[in-house]
C-alpha positions in Angstrom: 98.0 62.8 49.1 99.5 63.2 52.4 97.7 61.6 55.2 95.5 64.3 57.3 96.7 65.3 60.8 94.7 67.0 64.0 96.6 69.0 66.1 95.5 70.3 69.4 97.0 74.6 70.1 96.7 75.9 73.6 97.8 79.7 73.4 98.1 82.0 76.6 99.0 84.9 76.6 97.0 88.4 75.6 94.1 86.4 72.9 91.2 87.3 74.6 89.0 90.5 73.3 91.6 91.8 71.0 89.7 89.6 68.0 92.3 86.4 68.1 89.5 84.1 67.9 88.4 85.9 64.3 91.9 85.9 63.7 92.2 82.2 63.8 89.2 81.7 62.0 90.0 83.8 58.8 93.5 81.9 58.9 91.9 78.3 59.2 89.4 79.2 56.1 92.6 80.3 54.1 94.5 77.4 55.1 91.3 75.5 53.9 91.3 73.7 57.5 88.6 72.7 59.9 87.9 72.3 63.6 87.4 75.0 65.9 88.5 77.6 68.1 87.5 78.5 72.1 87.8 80.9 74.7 89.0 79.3 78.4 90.2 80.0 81.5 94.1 78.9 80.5 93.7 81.4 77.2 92.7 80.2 73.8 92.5 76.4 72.3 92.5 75.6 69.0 91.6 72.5 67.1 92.8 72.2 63.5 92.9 69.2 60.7 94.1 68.9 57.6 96.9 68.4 54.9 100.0 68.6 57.1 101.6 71.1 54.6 98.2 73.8 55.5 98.6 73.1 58.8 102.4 74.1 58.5 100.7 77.3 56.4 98.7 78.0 59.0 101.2 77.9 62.1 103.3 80.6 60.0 100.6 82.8 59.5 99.6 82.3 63.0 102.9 84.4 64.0 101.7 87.2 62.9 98.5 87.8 65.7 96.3 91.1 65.5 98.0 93.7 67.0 96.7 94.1 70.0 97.1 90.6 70.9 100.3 88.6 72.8 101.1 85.2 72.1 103.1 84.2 75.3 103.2 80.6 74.5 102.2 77.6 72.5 101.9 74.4 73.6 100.7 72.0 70.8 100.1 68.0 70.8 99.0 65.5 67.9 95.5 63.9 68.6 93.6 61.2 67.0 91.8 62.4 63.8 88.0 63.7 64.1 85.0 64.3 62.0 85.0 68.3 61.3 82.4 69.6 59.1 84.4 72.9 58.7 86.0 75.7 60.9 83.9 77.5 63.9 84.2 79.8 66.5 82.5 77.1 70.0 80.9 79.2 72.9 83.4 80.5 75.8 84.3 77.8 78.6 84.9 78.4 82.1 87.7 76.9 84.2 90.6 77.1 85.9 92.3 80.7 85.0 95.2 81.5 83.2 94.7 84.1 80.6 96.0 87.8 80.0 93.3 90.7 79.6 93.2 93.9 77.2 93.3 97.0 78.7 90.9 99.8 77.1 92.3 100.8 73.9 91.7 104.2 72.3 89.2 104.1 69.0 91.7 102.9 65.9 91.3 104.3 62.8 88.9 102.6 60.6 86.5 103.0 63.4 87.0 107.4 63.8 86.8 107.1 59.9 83.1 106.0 59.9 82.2 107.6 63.0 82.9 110.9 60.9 81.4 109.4 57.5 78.0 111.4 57.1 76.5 108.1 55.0 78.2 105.4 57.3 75.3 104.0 59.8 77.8 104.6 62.8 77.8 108.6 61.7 78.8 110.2 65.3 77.9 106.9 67.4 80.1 107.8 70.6 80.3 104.0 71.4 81.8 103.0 68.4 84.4 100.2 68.4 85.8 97.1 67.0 87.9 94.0 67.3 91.0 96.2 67.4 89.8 99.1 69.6 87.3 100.0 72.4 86.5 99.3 76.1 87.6 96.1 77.5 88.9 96.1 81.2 86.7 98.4 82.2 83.5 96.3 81.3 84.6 93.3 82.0 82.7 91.1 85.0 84.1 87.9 84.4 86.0 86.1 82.4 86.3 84.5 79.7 85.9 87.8 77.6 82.5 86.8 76.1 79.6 89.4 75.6 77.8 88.0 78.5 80.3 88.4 80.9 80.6 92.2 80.4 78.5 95.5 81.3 77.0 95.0 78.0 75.5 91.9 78.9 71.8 93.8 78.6 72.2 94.9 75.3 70.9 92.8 72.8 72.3 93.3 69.0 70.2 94.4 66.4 70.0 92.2 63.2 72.8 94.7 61.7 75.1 94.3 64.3 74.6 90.9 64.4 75.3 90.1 61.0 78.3 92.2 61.4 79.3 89.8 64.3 78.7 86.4 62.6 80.6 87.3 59.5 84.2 86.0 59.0 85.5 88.5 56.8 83.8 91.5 59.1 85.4 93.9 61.4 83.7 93.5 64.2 83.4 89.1 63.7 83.1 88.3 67.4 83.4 92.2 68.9 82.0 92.1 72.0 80.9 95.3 72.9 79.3 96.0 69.0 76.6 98.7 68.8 75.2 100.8 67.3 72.8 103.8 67.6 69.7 101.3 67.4 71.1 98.4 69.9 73.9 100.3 71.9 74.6 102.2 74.9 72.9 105.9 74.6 74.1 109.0 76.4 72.4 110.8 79.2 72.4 114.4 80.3 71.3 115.8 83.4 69.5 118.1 84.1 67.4 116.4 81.1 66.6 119.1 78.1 64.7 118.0 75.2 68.1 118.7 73.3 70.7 116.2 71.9 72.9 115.6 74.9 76.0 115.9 73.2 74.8 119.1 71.7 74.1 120.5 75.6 77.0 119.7 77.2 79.5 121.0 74.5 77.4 124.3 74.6 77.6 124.2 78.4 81.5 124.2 77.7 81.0 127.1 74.9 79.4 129.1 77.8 81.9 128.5 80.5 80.1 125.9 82.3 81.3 122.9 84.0 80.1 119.3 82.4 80.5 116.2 83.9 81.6 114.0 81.1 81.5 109.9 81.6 84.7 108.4 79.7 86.0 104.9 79.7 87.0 104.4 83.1 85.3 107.0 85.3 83.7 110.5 84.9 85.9 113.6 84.5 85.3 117.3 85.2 85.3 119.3 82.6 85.3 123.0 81.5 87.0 125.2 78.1 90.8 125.3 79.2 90.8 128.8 77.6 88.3 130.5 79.7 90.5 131.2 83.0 86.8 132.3 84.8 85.4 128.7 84.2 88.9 127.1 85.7 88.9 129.2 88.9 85.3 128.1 89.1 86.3 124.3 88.9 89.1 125.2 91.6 86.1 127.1 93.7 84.2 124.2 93.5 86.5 121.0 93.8 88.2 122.9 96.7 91.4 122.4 94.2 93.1 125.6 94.7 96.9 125.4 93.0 97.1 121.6 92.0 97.7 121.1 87.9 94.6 119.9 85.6 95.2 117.9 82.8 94.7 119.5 79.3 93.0 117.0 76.8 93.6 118.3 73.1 91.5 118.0 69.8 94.7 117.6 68.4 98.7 117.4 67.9 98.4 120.8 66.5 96.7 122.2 68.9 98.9 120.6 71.8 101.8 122.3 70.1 100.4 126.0 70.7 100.5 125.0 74.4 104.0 122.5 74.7 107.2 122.0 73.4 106.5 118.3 72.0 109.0 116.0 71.1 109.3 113.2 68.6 109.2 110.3 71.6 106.6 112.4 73.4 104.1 113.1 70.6 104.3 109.1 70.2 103.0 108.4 73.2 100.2 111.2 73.0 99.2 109.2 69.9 99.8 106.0 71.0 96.7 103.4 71.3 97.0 103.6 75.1 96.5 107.4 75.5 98.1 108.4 78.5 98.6 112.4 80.1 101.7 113.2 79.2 103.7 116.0 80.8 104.9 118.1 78.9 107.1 121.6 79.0 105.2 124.7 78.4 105.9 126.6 75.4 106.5 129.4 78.4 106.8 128.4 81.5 104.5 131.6 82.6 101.9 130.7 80.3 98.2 129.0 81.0 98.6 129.4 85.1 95.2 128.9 85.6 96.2 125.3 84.3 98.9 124.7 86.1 101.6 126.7 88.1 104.2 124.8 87.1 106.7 124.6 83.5 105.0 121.2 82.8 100.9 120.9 81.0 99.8 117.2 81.3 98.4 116.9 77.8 96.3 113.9 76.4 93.9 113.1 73.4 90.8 111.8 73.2 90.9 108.5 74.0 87.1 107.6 73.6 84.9 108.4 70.3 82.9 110.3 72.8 85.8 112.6 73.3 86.9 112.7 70.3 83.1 114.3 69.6 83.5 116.4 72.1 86.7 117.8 71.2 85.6 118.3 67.3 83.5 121.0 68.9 86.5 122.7 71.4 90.1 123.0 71.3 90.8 122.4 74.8 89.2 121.5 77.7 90.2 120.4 81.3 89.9 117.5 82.5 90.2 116.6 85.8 88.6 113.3 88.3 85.2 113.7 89.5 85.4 113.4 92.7 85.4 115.0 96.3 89.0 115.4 97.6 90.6 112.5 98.2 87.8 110.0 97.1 87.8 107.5 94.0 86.8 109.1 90.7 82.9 108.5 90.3 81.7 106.1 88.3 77.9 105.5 88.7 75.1 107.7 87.3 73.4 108.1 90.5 76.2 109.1 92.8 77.3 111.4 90.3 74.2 113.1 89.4 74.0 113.3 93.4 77.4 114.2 94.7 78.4 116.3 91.7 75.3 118.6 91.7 77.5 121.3 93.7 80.3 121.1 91.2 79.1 120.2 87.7 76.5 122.1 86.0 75.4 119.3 83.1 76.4 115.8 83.5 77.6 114.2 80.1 76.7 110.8 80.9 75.5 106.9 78.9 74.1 104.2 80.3 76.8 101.4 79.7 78.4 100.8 83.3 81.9 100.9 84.5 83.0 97.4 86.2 86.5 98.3 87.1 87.3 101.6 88.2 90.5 102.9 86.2 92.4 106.3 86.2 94.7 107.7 83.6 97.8 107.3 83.3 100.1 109.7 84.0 103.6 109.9 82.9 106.9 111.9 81.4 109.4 110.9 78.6 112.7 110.3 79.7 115.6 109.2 77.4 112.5 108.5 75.0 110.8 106.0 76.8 108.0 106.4 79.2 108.9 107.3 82.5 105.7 106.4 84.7 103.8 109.1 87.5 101.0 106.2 87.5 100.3 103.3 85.7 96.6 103.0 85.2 94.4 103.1 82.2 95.6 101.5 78.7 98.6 99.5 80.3 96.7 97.2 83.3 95.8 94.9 83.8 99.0 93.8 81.8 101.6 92.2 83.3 105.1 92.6 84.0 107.1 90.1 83.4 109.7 88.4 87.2 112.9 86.3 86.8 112.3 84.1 89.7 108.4 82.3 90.1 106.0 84.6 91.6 103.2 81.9 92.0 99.8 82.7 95.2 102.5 85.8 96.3 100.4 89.3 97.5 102.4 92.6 98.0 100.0 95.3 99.5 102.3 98.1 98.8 102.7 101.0 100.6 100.6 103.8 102.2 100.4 107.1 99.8 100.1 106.1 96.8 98.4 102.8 97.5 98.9 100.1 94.8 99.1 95.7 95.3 100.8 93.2 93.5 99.6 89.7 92.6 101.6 87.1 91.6 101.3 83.6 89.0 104.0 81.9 87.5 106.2 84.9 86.1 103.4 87.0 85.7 103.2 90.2 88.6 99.9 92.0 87.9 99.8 95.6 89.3 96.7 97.3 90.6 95.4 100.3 88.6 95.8 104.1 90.0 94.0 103.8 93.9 95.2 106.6 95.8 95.8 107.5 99.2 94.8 104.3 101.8 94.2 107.2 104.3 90.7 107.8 103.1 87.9 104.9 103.5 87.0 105.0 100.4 89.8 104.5 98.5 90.6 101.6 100.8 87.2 100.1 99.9 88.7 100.7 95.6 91.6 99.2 96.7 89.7 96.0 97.9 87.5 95.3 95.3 90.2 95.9 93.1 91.8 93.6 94.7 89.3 90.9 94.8 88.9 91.3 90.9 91.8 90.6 90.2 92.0 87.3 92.6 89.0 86.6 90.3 90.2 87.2 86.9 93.4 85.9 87.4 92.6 82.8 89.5 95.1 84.0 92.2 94.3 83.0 95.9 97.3 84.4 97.7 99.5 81.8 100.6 101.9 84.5 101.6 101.4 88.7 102.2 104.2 91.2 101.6 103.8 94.6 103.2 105.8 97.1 104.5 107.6 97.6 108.1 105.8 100.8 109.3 103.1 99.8 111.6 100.2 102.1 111.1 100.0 102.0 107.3 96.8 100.7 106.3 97.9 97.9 104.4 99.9 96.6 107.4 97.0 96.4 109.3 95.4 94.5 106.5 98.0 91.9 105.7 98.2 91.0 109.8 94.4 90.6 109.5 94.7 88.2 106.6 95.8 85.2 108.4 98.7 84.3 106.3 102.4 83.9 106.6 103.5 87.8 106.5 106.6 89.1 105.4 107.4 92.6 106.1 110.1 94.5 103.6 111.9 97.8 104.8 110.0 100.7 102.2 113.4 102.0 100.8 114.7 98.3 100.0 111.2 97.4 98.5 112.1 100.7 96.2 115.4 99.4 94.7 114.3 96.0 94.4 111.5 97.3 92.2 113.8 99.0 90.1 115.7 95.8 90.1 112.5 93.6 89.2 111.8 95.6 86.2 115.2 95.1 84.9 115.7 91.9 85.8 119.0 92.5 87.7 119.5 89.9 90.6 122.0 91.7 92.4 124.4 92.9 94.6 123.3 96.8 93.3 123.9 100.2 94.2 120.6 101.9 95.2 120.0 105.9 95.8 116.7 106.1 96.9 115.3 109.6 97.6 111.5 109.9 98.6 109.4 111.4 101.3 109.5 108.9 104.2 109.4 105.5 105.1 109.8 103.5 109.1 113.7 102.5 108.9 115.4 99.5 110.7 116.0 101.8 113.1 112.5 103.0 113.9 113.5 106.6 112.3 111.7 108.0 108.9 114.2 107.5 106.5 114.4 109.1 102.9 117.9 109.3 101.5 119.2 106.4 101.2 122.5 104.8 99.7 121.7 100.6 99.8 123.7 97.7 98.8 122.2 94.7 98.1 120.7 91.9 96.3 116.5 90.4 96.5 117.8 88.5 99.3 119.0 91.5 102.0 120.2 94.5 102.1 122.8 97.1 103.9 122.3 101.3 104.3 125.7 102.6 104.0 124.7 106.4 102.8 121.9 108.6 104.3 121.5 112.2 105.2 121.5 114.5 108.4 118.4 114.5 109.6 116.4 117.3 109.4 113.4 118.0 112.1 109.8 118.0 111.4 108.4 120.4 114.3 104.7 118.9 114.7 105.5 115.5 112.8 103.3 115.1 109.8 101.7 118.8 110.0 105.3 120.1 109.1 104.6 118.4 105.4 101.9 120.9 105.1 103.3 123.6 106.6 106.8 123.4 105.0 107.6 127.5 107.0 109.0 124.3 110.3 110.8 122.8 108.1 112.7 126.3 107.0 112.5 127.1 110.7 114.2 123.7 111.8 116.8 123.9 109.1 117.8 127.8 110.2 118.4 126.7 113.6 120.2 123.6 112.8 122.6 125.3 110.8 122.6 127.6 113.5 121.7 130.8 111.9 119.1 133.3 112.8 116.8 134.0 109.4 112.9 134.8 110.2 110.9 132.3 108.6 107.8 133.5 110.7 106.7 136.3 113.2 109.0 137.0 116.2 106.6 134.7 118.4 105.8 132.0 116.4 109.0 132.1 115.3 110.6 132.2 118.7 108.1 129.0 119.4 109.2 126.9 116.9 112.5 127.5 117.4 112.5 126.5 121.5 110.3 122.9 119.7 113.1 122.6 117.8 116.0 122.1 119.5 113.4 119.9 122.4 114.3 116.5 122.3 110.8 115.5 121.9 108.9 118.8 120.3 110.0 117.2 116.6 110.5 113.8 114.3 113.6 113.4 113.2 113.6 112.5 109.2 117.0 111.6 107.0 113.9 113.0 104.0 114.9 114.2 100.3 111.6 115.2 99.9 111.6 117.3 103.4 115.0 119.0 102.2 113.3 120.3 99.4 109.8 121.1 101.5 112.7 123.3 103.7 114.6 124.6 101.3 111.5 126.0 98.6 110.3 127.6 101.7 113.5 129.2 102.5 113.9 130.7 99.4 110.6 131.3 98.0 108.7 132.7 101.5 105.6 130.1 100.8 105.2 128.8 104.5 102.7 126.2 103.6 102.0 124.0 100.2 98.5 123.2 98.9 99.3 119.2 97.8 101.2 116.5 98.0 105.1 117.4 96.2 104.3 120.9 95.6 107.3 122.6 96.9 109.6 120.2 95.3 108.0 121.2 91.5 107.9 124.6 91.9 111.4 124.5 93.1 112.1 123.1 89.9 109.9 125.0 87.5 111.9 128.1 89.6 115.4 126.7 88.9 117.6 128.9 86.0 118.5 126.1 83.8 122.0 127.6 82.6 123.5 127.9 86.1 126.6 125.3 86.7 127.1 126.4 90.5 127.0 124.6 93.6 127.1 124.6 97.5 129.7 123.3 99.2 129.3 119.3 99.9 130.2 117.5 103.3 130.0 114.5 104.5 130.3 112.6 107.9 130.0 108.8 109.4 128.3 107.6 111.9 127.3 103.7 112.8 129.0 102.6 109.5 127.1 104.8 107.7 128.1 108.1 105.9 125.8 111.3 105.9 125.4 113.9 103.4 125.9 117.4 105.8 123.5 120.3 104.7 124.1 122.7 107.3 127.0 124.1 105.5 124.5 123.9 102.3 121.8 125.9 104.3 124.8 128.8 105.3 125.6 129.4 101.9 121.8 129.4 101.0 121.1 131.7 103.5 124.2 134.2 102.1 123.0 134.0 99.3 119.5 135.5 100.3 121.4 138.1 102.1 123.2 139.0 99.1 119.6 139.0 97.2 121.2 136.3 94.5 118.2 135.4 92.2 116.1 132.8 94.0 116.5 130.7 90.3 120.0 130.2 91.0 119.8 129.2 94.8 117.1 127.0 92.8 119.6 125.2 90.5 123.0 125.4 92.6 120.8 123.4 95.3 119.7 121.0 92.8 123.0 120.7 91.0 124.6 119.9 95.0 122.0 117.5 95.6 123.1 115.6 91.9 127.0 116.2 93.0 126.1 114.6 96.2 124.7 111.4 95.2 128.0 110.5 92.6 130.3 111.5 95.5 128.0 109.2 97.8 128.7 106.5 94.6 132.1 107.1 94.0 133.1 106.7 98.1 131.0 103.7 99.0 130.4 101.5 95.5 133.9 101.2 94.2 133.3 97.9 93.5 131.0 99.9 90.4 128.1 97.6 90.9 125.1 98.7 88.9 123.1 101.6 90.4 119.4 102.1 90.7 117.6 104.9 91.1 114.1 105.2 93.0 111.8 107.0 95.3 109.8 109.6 94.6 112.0 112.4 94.5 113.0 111.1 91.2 110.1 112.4 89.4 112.3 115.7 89.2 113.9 116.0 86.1 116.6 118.0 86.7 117.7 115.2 89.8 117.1 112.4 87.5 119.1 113.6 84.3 121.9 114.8 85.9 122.6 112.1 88.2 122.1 109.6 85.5 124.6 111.8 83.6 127.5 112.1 85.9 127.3 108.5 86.8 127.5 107.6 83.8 130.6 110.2 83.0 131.8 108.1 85.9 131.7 104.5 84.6 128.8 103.6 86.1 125.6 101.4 84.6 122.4 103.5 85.9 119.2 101.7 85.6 116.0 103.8 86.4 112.2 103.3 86.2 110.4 102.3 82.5 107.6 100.1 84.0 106.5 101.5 87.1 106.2 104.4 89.0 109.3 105.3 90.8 107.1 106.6 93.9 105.2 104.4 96.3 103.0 103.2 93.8 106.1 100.9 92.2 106.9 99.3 95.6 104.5 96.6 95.4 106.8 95.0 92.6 109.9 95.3 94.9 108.0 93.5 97.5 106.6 91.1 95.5 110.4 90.5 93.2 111.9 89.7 97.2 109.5 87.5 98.6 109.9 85.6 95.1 113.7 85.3 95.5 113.2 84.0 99.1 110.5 81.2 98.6 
């Protein structure tokens, strides 16, 4: 008989509350093995002994990990033999941190199957879950992920449950969060009725109401997405007039009476992490109420309280609960109290929300996901740096706030915020922050943030009191394009967005940048266009059609002969205007030119509807010019805005001015390539402006036609919310 050996495992990566401690066990008992197994700060660490050829047995089988686990390493070491009376699970230890954690994972299979088994004892429990599904970042306080360290702390198992939870060969061996409808988390309705809750609130839906509904990571809005009454209602009330709602579906079938679906598109719908997913209208004129756009963001239940729900309806909206601007709700109180002039029935349970977390949002391109924002189902995952990232913070931008925290290789990107503008996002974005300096043992020695002095998060790195370094917005939006591909430079980056504060102290937003993590050069930009009134022209896009008339110098009434005649004389004032090099702004101008809208509702508006207007079959284009100035060679427009302008005059469709301005802009950037990277260095793409589908496909595709390697966004959002990787991927190349 071979001599015995003990072996000591320590395995980091994803193992904790995705049932690799059950796992392990079930594995050792095979292997006939004994010693034990333990949640710590560093991950998991195992203790095996036994015949050296079990122990081989047993590391095999330990390769193939539950699937919602990660092995990132093993690190193993021979130790002296011990006395083991078998194979156990110890209690959680505390420590220093260095462990991965779930995000919320939609209900898996097995459990929907006896949540809809009339003789199972979970028969329509709505807080069903398991080792392989269920809430997890959302209810976690601390870690390591033991019961007693989550928002089910209170909840005491019943004898059921808990045999469930102490049996190897179980499910739910070591779940967490297990319940049940005699020990579990109970819903609520308000106002109270003496009927079932769930019962009220879907009959409140029947009737046209609007319910209140507490998910996973917040509480939603809700009302039947085929009763166009009880939408404009929800508009009336959130003071939403025109922007989209999500759509959540009962089902694939269903979502395909509303969508064109693809293959790649219905696999994300389905997939465990549930995001919205934009997706083409069957019609582009169809469901209006829903959105005004060709795109429906579509998603499925992602909790067994949807999915309840949704057995009862075949749509429904689902939109934030909030008051415009603010974080989504998550307590019972404040929502009973702030929602009472919007929600007519609040759907709500008494198991808290710890962490704040939106959904997801986000297109397929090319197949692959192709990110609006990263929230709920893929953080707090994360991604994955080249170069040592250890004690860095990026703060991001300003928008579409988002931070960056740095260990090792490891960046971990906030969830969802919002804009930093309003207080109480900023007060999300810090205790978002702080939870994740707790989680992931992560005390920052050096802030990232961006140049422009009056964004909120520069004001809060300089009040840190740590060594600062301050990246230009644009750069920080091709290095995180870079960072997610791993590419260490020199590239090629076309960055369209908004605005961001230049080198030059001017709003930038059409940049061409060469470059590498460790400094970069603008060689491409645009003519700047004027924004008469500075930031109130983003809302009232009829300047920016004013300011492009009379730079073009051509007379087109945009507004009344005095109002018109007053922006005009502000115009061409050397101080009645900002002057912005902004993609975005172009298209503000030019959808307000053509379409006669003189002001848009939300943030990127203008540039959708531009593209939901564009006639996909037209190949034309305005004519393209270019000058240089400072080393630096500008796209021309004014000779764009004539033809534009003829073209109104000659009453051409306003869906082919659409898609001949679109197909210039695409032209544009590969002449920009072609003149200034002839040393074909790879090219990234970034910025906001990308999310248009029609800029993004066709530049990738005549780039490509062009020898070029393109590289877009798969990880990260490529508007402000992704710059908190580029940030972070430069200060790592630079320590």
């Amino acid at each position: 008989m071979a001599a015995m050996k003990h072996l000591q495992l320590q395995i980091q990566g994803i193992v904790q509350g995705v049932g690799f401690r059950p796992f392990v066990h079930r594995i050792a008992y095979l292997c006939a093995l004994k010693g034990n197994v333990v949640n710590d700060g560093q991950g998991v660490t195992i203790h095996i002994q036994g015949d050296p050829k079990a122990i081989e047995r047993f590391l095999m089988l330990l390769q193939d990990p539950p699937a919602l686990s990660h092995i990132e390493s093993i690190q193993m070491k021979e130790l002296p033999l011990k006395e083991y009376d078998s194979f156990f699970i110890l209690e959680s230890e505390q420590g220093k941190r260095n462990t991965l954690i779930s995000p919320d994972i939609a209900p898996c299979e097995d459990c929907l199957k006896e949540m809809n088994d009339p003789k199972d004892r979970r028969y329509r429990y709505p807080f069903i879950n398991c080792t392989n599904c269920g809430p997890r970042y959302t209810i976690i306080q601390d870690i390591p992920y033991d019961r007693k360290y989550t928002t089910m702390h209170a909840l005491t198992m019943c004898d059921a449950c808990a045999e469930e939870y102490q049996t190897l060969t179980d499910r739910r061996y070591h779940a967490q969060p297990n319940a049940c409808a005699v020990c579990g988390p109970r819903l609520l309705l308000y106002p109270h009725t003496e009927d079932d809750p769930l019962f009220a609130a879907i009959q409140a839906l029947k009737d046209g109401r609007i319910a209140a509904i507490k998910g996973v990571g917040g509480i939603h809005l809700a009302c039947d997405a085929f009763q166009t009454a009880a939408i404009q209602r929800l508009r009336d009330r959130k003071k939403r007039e025109k922007k989209p709602f999500a759509v959540m579906v009962r089902d694939i079938q269903t979502a395909k009476t509303m969508v064109q679906l693809s293959k790649a598109e219905e696999a994300l719908l389905t997939g465990k992490e549930r995001p919205i997913v934009l997706c083409r209208k069957k019609d582009k004129n169809s469901f209006m109420a829903i959105s005004e756009n060709q795109e429906i963001g579509i998603v499925l239940p992602y909790s067994p309280l949807h999915v309840l729900v949704m057995q009862s309806m075949k749509a429904i909206i689902l939109t934030s609960a909030n008051n415009s601007e603010d974080p989504m709700v998550i307590d019972n109180a404040q929502a009973v109290r702030e929602l009472a002039a919007i929600a007519d029935v609040c759907l709500l349970h008494d198991r808290p929300i710890e962490n704040r977390c939106d959904d997801s949002l986000l297109r397929c391109f090319h197949e692959k996901p192709y990110f609006v924002r990263r929230s709920r189902g893929y953080v707090p995952l994360p991604l994955t740096l080249k170069d040592p990232c250890t004690d860095l913070l990026a703060l991001g931008a300003h928008q579409k706030g988002s931070f960056a925290l740095g260990k090792s290789h490891h960046v971990f990107l906030s969830p969802y915020i919002g804009n930093l503008e309003n207080y109480k996002s900023m007060q999300h974005y810090l205790h978002a922050l702080d939870t994740y300096q707790r989680f992931f043992d992560i005390y920052p020695k050096q802030v990232i943030c961006d140049l422009h002095p009056d964004y909120t998060t520069t004001q809060y790195a300089k009040s840190m009191k740590l060594p600062i370094l301050q990246v230009q917005h644009h750069y920080a939006h091709m290095a995180s394009c870079m960072a997610e591909h791993q590419l260490m430079g020199p590239v090629f980056g076309i960055i369209w967005d908004g605005s961001g504060y230049g080198e030059d102290h001017t709003i930038w937003g059409s940049e061409c940048l060469v470059g590498d993590l460790y400094g970069y050069h603008r060689v491409g930009s645009m003519h700047p266009l004027a924004l008469i009134g500075g930031e109130r022209a983003i809302h009232e896009i009829g300047r920016i059609a004013v300011a492009l008339c009379v730079e073009a110098e051509r007379n087109h009434s945009v507004y009344s002969a005095e109002l018109q005649t007053c922006y005009e004389d502000l115009c061409r004032k050397e101080h009645g205007c900002v002057k912005a090099s902004s993609m975005g702004r172009l298209f503000d101008g030019i959808y307000a030119l053509i379409s006669g809208c003189l002001m848009q509702d939300y943030d990127g508006q203008a540039p959708v509807l531009l593209e939901s207007m564009a006639e996909e079959r037209e190949e034309g284009q305005y004519p393209l010019f270019f000058y240089v100035k400072e080393e630096v060679r500008f796209f021309d427009w004014r000779r764009m805005i004539q033809a534009i302008l003829d073209d109104l005059d000659h009453l051409i469709d306003k869906a082919i001015i659409a898609a001949r301005f679109m197909n210039t802009l695409c032209l544009m950037a590969a002449e920009q390539c072609m003149k200034l990277n002839t040393e074909h260095l790879p090219v990234v793409l970034s910025g906001g402006c990308f999310l248009n589908q029609w800029l993004l496909s066709k530049v990738v595709s005549l780039l490509q036609q062009n020898g070029y390697r393109v590289y877009w966004h798969q990880q990260t959002s490529c508007n402000d919310e992704g710059i908190a990787l580029g940030q972070l991927a430069i200060a790592a190349q630079r320590k």
